[in-house]
C-alpha positions in Angstrom: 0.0 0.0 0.0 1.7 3.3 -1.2 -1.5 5.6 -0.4 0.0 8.2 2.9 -1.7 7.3 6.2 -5.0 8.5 7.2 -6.5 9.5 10.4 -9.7 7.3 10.3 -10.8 7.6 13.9 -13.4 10.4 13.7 -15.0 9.9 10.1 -17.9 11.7 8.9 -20.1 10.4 5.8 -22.0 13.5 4.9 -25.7 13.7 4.0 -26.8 16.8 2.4 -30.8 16.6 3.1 -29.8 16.4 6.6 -27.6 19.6 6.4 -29.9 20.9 4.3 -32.7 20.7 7.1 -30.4 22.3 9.6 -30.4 25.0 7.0 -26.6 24.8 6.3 -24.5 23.3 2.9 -22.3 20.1 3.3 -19.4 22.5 3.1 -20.5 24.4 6.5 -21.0 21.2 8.0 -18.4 19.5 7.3 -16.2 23.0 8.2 -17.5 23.2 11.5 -17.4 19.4 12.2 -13.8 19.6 11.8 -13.9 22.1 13.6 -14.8 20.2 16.5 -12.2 17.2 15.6 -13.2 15.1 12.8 -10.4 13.4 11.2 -11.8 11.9 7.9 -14.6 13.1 5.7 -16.4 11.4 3.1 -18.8 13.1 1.0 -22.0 10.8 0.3 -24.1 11.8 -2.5 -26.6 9.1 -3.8 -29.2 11.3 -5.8 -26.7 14.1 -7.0 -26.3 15.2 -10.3 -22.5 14.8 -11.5 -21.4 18.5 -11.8 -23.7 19.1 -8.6 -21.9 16.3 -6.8 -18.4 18.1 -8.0 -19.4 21.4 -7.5 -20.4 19.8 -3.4 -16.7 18.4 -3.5 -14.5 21.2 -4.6 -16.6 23.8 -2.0 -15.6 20.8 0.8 -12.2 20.3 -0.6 -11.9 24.6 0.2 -12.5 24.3 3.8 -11.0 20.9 4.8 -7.1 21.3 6.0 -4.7 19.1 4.4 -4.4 16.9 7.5 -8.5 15.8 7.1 -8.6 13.0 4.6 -11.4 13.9 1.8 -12.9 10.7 0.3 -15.3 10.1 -2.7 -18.4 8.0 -2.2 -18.6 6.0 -5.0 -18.2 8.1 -8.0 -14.7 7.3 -8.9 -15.2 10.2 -12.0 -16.2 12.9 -9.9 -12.7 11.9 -7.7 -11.1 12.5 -11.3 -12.8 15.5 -12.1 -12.5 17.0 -8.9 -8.6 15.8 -9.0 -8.2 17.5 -12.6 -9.4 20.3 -11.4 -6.9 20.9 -8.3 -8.8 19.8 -6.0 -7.2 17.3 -2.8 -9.1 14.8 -2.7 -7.5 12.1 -0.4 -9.4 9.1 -2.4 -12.5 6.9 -2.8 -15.2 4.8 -1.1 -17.1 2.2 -3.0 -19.5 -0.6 -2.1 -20.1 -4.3 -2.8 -22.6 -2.9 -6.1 -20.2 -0.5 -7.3 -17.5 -1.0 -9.9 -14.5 -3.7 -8.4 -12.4 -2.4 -6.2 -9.3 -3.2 -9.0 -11.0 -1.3 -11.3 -11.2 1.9 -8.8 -7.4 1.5 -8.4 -6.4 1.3 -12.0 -8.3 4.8 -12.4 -7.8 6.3 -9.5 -3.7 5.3 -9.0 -1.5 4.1 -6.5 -1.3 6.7 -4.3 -5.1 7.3 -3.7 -6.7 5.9 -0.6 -9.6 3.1 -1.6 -12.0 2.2 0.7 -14.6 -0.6 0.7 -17.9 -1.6 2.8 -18.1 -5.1 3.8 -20.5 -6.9 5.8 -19.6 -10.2 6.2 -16.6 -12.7 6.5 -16.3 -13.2 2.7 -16.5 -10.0 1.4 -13.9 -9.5 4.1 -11.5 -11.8 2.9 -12.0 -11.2 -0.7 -10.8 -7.4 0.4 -7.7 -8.6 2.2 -6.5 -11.2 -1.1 -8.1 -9.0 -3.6 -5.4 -7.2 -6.0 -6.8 -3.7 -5.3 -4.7 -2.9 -2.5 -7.5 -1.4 -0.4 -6.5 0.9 2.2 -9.7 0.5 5.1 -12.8 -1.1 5.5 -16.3 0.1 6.4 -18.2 -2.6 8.6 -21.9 -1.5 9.4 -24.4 -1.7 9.9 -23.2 -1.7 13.7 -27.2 -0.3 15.0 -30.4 -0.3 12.9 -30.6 3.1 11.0 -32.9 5.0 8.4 -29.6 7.2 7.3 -29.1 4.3 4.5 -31.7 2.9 2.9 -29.9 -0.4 1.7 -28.1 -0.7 5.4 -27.3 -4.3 6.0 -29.0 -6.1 8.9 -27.3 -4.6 12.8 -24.3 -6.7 14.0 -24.2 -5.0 16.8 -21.0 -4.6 19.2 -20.3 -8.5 19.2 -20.7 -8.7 15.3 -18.7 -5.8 14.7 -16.0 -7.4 17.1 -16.2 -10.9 15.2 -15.6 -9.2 11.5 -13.3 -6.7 13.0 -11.0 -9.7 14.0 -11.2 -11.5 10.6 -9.8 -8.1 9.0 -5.8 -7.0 8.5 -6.7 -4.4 7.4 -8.1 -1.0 9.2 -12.0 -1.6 10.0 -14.4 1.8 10.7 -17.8 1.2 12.4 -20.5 2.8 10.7 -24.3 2.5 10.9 -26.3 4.8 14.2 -22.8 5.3 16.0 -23.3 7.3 19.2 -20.2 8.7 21.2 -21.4 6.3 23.3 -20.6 3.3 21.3 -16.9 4.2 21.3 -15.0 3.0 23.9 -16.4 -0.7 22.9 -15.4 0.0 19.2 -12.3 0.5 20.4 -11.9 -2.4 22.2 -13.1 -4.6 19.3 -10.3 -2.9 17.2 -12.0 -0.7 15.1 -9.3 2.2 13.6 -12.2 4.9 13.9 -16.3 5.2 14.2 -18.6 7.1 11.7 -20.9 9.3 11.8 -23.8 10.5 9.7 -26.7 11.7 10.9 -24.7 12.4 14.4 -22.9 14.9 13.1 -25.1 16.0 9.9 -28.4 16.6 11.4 -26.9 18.3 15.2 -28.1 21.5 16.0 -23.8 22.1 16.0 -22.1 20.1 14.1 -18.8 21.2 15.7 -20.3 20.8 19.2 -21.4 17.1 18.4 -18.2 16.8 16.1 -16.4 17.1 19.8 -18.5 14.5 21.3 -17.4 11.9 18.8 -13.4 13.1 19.3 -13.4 13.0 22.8 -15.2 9.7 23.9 -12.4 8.2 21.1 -9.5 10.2 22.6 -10.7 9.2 26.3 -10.8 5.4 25.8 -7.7 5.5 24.1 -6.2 7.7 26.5 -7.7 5.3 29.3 -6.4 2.1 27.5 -2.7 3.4 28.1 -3.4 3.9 32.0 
């Protein structure tokens, strides 16, 4: 894996009819949720048009520091475009129905960070001995949620903790993570925890942004004592 190493630990998937409904763009989300400490931000846009879904990126890409990794959902040509157009974009995020993840690398490089959503043990393992070199893995859905239609069925904390020990590669918990959840994921192994809704549709995004950073800092900090 040649991509650079990414700070996974406090990862928001962004949902623009939830900003939207708080009366702010994805960009002033996502500005004031890293505000607040998140670490990784991928930008979710299911019903987008393409130059809308760029136009989204490149106003994210403007307010995101370089240390915040910036990661496609999906649309490996808006990645491209976004790329082309000077944009840093950190990498992609596809699915088990998207194109193959060796197909994302050959267009999107070596150096571009590719990750993949996997919900069970063999689309685990086909990750891990696939040629794509992926860099993490999404595992979800960790609690029932409405945020994704097409959500797999809830592992829960012991499922998570079973497919989080089949994987070699970095897992992220995704699917109604609460602050709360946290200092289990943790435990299980999990590199970071995503947020949606929890961030997206907060009356401050940088207020609940915090929430999510510190419960992560404070189990880590209280697995060293």
């Amino acid at each position: 894996m040649t991509a650079a190493p990414v700070d996974l630990s406090v990862y928001l998937v962004t949902d623009a009819a939830q900003c939207a409904a708080r009366g702010r763009s994805v960009a002033e989300t996502v500005a004031r949720a890293v505000a607040g400490g998140v670490t990784a931000v991928q930008i979710r846009e299911k019903h987008a048009a393409g130059r809308e879904f760029l136009r989204t990126v490149l106003e994210v890409a403007a307010v995101v520091p370089e240390r915040v990794a910036l990661i496609i959902n999906d649309r490996v040509d808006v990645f491209l475009a976004a790329r082309a157009a000077g944009a840093r974009v950190t990498g992609v995020h596809v699915g088990q129905s998207d194109l193959p993840p060796a197909a994302v690398r050959e267009l999107i490089g070596e150096h571009a960070v590719l990750g993949l959503s996997a919900a069970g043990s063999d689309e685990l393992r086909a990750a891990a001995e696939g040629p794509a070199r992926v860099h993490h893995i999404g595992i979800g859905a960790l609690h029932a949620t409405r945020t994704k239609a097409d959500a797999p069925a809830a592992l829960g904390h012991d499922g998570f903790a079973r497919l989080a020990r089949l994987s070699d590669l970095p897992v992220v918990a995704i699917g109604g993570v609460t602050p709360a959840d946290l200092p289990r994921l943790r435990d299980a192994g999990a590199a970071g925890a995503a947020a949606v809704s929890g961030i997206c549709a907060a009356e401050d995004p940088r207020a609940a942004a915090r929430a999510y950073a510190r419960a992560w800092t404070r189990n880590r900090e209280e697995s060293h004592i």
